[in-house]
N, C-alpha and C positions, 0 to 999 in steps of 0.2 A: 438542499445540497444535491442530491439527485438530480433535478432539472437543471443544476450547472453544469452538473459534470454530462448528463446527454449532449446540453447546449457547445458546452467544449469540443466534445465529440462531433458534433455536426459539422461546425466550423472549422473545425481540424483535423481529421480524420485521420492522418497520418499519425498526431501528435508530438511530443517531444524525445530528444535525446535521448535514450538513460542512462544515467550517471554511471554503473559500473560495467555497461558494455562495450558505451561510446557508440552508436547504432538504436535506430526506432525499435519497437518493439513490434517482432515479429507478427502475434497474435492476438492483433487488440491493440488500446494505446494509453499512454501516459499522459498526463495535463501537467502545469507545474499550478498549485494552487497559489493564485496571490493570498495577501492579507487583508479578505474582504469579512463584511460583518457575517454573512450567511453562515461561515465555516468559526464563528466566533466562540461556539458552544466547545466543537470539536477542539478547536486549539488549548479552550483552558484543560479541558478535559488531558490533553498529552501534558500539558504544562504542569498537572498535579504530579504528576511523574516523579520534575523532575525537583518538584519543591520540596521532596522530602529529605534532600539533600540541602539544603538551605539554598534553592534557587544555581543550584552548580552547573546546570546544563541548562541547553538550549534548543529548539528545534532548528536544525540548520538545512531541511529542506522535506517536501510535502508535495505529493503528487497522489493524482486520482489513478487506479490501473481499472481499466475499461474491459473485460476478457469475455466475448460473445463465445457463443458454440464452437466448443472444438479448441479454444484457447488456453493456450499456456502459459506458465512464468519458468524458464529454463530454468537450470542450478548457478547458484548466485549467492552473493555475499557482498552488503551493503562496506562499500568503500569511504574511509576519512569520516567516518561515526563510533561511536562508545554505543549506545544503543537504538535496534530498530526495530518497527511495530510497524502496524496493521489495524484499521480500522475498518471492519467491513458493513457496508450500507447493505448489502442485498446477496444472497447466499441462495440462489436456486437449489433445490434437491438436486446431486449428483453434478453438482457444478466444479468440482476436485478439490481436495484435502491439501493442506499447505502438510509439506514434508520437511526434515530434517536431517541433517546429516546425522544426528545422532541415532539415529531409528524413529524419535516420537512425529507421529504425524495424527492429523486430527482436520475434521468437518469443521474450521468459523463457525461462531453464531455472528446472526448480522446484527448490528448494533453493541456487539461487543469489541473492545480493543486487547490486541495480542503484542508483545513487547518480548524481545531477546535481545542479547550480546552479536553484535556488528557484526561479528566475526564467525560466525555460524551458516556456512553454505546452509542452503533452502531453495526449495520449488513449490510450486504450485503446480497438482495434478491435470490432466485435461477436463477441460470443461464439457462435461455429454450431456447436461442441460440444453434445452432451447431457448435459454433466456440468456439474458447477458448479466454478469457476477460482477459485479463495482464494488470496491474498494478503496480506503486511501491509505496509501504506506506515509513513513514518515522515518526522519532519521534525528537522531538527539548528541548533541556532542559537549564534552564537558569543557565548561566557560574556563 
């Protein structure tokens, strides 16, 4: 999954849209993920989610967020979802805490997935790492 999303990165460097600013992303970039096998693991993995409802939701969009040194994710709140998460591939030391409007913020672990209600502004802190923090968000909507 990683050597996709560099590979995405290389070849697109600007990247895509994002859906709730309408504008690229300032600092670093977003991919949109197709539905290819490599991410096959990752998708059932959200898709357990949503089965404990008896299959009611759905993933309705999947994007990689690339944030090199110095990178941020403004304050924001996933639009035209029920719920959004966070899967983080790679968490350098001091690479910035996802925050919350409610107060709770907290350090990812990489390889762990994080999941809220749509509706909850959130950011991601500055990245003071020298690495670069890959992640894939995801947004789930009820069928």
């Amino acid at each position: 999954m990683i050597n996709w999303i560099h590979r995405a990165n290389a070849m697109d460097p600007t990247g895509r849209v994002n859906n709730s600013t309408g504008r690229k992303k300032e600092y670093g970039t977003q991919h949109t993920i197709p539905n290819i096998q490599i991410f096959r693991p990752l998708f059932n993995k959200i898709n357990k989610i949503g089965s404990l409802e008896l299959n009611r939701f759905f993933i309705s969009d999947i994007w990689t967020n690339y944030n090199p040194p110095n990178g941020v994710n403004n304050k924001h709140r996933h639009i035209d979802a029920d719920i959004s998460g966070c899967y983080y591939l790679y968490v350098p030391e001091n690479s910035g805490e996802i925050e919350f409007e409610t107060g709770e913020k907290f350090l990812p672990l990489a390889n762990e997935i994080y999941w809220w209600d749509s509706r909850l502004e959130h950011w991601v802190h500055t990245n003071n790492s020298n690495e670069i923090r890959i992640s894939i968000a995801f947004n789930i909507k009820q069928a």
